[in-house]
MIDOSE-1310 file (N, C-alpha, C; in nm, 2 decimals, decimal comma, always signed):
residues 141
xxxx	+0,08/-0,12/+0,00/+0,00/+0,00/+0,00/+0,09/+0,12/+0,00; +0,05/+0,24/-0,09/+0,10/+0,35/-0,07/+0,22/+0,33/-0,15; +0,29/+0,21/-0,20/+0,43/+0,21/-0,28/+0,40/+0,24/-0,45; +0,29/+0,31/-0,52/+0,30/+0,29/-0,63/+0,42/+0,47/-0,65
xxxx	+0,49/+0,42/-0,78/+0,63/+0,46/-0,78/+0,58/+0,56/-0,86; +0,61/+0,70/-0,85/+0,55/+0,86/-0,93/+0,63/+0,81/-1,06; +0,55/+0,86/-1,15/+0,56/+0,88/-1,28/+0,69/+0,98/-1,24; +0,78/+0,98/-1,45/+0,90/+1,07/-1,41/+0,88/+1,22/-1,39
xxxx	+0,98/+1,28/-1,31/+0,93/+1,38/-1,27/+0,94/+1,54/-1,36; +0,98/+1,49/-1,50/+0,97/+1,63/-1,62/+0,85/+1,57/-1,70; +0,75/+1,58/-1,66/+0,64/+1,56/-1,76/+0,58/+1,71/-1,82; +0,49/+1,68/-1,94/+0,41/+1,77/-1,96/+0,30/+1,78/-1,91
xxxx	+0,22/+1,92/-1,86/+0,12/+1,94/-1,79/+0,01/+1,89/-1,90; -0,11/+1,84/-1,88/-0,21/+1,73/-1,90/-0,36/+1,86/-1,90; -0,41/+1,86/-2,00/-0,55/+1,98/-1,94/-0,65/+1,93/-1,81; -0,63/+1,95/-1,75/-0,68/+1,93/-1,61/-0,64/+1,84/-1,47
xxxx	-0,51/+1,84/-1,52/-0,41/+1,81/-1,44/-0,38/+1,86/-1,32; -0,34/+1,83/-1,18/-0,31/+1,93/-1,10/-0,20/+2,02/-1,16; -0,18/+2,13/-1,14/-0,07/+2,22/-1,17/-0,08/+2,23/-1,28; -0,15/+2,17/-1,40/-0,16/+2,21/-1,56/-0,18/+2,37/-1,56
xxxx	-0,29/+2,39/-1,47/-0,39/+2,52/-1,50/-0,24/+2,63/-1,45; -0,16/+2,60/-1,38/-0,12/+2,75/-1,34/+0,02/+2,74/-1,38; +0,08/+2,64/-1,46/+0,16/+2,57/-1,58/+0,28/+2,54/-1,54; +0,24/+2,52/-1,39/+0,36/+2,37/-1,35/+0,34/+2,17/-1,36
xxxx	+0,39/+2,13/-1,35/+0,35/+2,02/-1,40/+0,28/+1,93/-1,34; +0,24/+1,83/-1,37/+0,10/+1,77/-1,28/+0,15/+1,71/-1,17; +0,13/+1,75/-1,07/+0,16/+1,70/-0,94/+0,21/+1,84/-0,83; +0,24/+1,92/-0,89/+0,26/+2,09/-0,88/+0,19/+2,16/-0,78
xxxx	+0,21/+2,17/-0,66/+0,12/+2,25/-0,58/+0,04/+2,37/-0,65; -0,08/+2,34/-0,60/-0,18/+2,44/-0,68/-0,17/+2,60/-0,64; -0,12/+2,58/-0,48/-0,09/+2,73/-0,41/+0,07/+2,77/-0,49; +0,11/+2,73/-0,57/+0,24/+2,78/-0,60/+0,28/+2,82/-0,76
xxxx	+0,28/+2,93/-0,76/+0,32/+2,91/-0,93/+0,42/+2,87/-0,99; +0,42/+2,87/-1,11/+0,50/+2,79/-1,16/+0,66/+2,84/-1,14; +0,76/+2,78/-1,17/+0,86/+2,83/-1,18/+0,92/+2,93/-1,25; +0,89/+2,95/-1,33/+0,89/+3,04/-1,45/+0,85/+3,21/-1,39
xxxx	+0,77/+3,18/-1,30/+0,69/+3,30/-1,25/+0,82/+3,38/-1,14; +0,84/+3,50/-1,21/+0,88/+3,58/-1,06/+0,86/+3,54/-0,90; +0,94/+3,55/-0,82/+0,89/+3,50/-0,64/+0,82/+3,40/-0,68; +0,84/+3,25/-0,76/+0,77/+3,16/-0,69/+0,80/+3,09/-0,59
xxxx	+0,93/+3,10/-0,56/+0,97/+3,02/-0,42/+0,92/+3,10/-0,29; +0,85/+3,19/-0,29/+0,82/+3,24/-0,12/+0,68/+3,14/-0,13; +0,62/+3,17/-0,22/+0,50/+3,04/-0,18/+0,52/+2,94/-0,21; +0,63/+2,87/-0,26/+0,68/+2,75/-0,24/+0,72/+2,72/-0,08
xxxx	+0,79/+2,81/-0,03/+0,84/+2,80/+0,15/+0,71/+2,83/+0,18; +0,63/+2,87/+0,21/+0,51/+2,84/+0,27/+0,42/+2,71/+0,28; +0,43/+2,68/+0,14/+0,38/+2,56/+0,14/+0,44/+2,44/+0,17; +0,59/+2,46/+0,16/+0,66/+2,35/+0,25/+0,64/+2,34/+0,41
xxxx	+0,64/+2,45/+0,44/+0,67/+2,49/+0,57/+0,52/+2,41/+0,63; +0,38/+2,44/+0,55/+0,27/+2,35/+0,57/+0,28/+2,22/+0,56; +0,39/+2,13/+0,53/+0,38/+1,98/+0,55/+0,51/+1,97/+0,65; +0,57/+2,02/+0,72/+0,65/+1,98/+0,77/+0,62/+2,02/+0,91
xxxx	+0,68/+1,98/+1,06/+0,60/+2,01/+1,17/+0,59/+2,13/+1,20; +0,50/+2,22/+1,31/+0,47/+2,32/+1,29/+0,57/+2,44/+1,36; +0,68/+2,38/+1,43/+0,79/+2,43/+1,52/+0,89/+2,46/+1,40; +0,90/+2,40/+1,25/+1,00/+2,44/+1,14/+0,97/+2,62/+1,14
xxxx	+0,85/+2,67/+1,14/+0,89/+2,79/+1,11/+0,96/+2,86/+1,25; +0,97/+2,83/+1,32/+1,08/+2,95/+1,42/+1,17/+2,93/+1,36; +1,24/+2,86/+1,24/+1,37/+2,81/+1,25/+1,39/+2,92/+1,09; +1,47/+3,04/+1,13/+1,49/+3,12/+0,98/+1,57/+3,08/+0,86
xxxx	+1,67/+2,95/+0,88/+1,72/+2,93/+0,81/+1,64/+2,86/+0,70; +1,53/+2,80/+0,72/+1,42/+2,75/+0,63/+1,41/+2,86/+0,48; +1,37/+2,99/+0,53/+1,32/+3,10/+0,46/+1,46/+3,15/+0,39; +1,56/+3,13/+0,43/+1,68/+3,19/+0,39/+1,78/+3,08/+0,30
xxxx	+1,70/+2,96/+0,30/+1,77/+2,87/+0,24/+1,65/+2,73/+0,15; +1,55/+2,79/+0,09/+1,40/+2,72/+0,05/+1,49/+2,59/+0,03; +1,58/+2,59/-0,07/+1,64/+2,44/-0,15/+1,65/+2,32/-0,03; +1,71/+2,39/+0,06/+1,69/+2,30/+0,23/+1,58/+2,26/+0,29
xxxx	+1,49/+2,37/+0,31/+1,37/+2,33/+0,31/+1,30/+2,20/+0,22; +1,33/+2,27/+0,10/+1,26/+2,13/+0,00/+1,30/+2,01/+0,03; +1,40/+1,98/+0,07/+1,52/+1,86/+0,05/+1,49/+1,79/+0,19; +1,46/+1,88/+0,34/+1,41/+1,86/+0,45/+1,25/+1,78/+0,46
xxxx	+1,17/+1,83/+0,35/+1,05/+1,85/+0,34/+1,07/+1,70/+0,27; +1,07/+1,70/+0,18/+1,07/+1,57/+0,12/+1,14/+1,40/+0,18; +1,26/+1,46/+0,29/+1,27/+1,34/+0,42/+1,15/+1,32/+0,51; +1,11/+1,44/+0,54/+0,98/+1,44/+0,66/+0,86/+1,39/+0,56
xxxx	+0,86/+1,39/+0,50/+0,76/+1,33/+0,43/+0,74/+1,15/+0,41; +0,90/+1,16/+0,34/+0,90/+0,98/+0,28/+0,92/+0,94/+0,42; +0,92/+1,01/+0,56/+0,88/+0,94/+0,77/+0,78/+0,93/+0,77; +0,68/+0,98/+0,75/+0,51/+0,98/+0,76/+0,49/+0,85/+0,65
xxxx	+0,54/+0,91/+0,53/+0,45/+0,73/+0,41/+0,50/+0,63/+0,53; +0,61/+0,61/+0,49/+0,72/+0,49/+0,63/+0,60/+0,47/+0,73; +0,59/+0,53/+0,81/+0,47/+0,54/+0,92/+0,36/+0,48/+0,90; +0,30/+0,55/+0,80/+0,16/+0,50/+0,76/+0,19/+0,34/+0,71
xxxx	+0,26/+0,35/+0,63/+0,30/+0,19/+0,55/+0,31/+0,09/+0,68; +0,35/+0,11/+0,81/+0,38/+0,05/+0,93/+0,23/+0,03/+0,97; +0,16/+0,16/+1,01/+0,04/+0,15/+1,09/-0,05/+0,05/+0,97; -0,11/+0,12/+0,84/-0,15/+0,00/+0,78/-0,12/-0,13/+0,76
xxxx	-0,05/-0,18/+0,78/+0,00/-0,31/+0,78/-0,01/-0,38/+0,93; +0,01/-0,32/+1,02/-0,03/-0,37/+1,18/-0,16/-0,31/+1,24; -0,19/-0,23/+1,21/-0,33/-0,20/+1,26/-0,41/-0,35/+1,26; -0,46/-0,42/+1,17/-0,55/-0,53/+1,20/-0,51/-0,60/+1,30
xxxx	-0,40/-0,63/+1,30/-0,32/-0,75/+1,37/-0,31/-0,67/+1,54; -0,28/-0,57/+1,59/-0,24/-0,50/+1,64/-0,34/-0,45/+1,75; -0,51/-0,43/+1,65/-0,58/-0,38/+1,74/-0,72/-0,47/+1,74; -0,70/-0,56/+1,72/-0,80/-0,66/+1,68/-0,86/-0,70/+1,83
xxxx	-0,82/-0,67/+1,92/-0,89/-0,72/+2,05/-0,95/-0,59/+2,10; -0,93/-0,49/+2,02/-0,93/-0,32/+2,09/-1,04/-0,31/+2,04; -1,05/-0,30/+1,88/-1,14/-0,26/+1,81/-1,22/-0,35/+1,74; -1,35/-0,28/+1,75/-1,44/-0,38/+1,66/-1,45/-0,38/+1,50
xxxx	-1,48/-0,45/+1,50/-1,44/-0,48/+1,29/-1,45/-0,38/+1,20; -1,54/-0,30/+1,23/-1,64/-0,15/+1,17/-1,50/-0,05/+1,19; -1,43/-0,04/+1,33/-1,34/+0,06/+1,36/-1,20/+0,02/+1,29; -1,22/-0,10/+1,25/-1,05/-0,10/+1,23/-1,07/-0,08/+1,04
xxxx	-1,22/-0,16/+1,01/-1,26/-0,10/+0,83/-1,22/+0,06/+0,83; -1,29/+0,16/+0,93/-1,28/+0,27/+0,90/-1,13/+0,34/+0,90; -1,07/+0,24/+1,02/-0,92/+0,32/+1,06/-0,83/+0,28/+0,94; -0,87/+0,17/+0,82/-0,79/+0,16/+0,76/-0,78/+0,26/+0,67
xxxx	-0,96/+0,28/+0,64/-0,95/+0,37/+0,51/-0,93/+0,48/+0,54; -0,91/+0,53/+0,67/-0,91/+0,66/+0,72/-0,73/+0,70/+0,67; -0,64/+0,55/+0,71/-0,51/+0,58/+0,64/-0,47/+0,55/+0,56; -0,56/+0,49/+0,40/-0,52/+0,45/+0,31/-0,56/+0,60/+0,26
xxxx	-0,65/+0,73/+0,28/-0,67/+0,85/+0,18/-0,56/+0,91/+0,28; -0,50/+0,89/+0,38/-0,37/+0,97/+0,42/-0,29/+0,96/+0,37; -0,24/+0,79/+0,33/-0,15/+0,76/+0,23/-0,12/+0,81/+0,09; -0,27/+0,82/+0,05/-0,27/+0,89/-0,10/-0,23/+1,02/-0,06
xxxx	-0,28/+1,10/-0,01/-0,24/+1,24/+0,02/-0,09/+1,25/+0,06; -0,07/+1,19/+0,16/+0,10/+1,18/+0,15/+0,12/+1,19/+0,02; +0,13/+1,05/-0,04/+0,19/+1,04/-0,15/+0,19/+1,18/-0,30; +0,08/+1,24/-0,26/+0,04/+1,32/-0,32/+0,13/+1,48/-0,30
xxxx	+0,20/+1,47/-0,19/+0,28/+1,58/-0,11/+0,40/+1,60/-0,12; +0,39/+1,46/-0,13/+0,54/+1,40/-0,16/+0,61/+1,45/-0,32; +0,54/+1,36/-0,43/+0,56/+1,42/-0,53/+0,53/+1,58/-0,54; +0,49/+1,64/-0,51/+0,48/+1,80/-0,50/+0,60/+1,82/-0,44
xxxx	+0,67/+1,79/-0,30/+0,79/+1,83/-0,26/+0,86/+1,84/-0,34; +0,89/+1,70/-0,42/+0,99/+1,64/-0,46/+1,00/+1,75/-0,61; +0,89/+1,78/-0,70/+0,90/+1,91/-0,76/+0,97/+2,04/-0,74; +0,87/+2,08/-0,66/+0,95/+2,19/-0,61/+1,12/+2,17/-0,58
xxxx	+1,19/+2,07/-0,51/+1,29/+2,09/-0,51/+1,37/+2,05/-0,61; +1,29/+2,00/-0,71/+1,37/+1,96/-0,84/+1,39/+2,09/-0,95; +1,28/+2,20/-0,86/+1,29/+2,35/-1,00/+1,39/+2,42/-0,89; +1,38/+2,40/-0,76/+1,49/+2,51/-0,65/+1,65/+2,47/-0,69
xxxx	+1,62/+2,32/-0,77/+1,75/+2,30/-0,77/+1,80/+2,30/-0,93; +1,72/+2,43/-1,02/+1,76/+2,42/-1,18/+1,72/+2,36/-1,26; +1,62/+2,22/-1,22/+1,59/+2,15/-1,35/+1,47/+2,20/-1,40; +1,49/+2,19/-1,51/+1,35/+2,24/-1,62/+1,24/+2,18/-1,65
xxxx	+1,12/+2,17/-1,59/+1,02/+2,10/-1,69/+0,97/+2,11/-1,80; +0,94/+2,04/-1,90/+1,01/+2,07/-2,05/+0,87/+1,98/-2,11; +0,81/+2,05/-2,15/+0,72/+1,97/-2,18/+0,69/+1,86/-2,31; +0,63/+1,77/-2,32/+0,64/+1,67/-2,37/+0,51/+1,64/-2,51
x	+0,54/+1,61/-2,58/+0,47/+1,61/-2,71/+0,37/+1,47/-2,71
């Protein structure tokens, strides 16, 4: 669960793609313009700063250094899949004397749409720090 592998990460944006519309590539945080755009990286560090714990922002070196951020963001991230990939997999076994059958159906699917959304975060990290760090998305015919 949760291991299917992101497509590569220079694609072309798709019409109705995440990120197509604001012409970063599909998987592209929607709060962030594209690279191309003047200051895209201040709402890129915001939006990292939003998946990572909430004590990252006292820390100014984040804002003064986004590429670290990205790079940070994208470890704290592939700790939570890790996580989830754990709790899904032992949850049944784990709480089966706790919980009744109904609670552990719900608790699973409660972490199988976390997992997707992780995974969903993840590839968006993983963007952004692939344009903080020069590469071009180049779109594809």
């Amino acid at each position: 669960m949760f291991d299917n592998p992101a497509p590569p990460l220079r694609r072309a944006a798709s019409p109705g793609a995440p990120g197509g519309a604001r012409g970063g590539p599909p998987g592209w945080p929607d709060r962030v313009p594209p690279p191309s755009a003047p200051g895209w990286q201040m709402p890129a560090v915001g939006w990292l700063l939003d998946h990572c714990p909430a004590d990252y922002r006292m820390y100014a070196v984040w804002r003064r250094h986004p590429i670290a951020l990205a790079w940070v963001t994208t470890h704290h991230l592939d700790g939570q899949l890790g996580a989830m990939r754990t709790a899904y997999r032992g949850l049944r076994v784990d709480l089966a004397d706790h919980v009744e059958p109904e609670g552990v159906a719900a608790a699973l699917a409660a972490l199988e749409a976390e997992g997707a959304r992780l995974l969903a975060a993840r590839r968006a990290a993983g963007l952004l720090l692939e344009a903080m760090e020069g590469h071009a998305f180049v779109p594809r015919l």
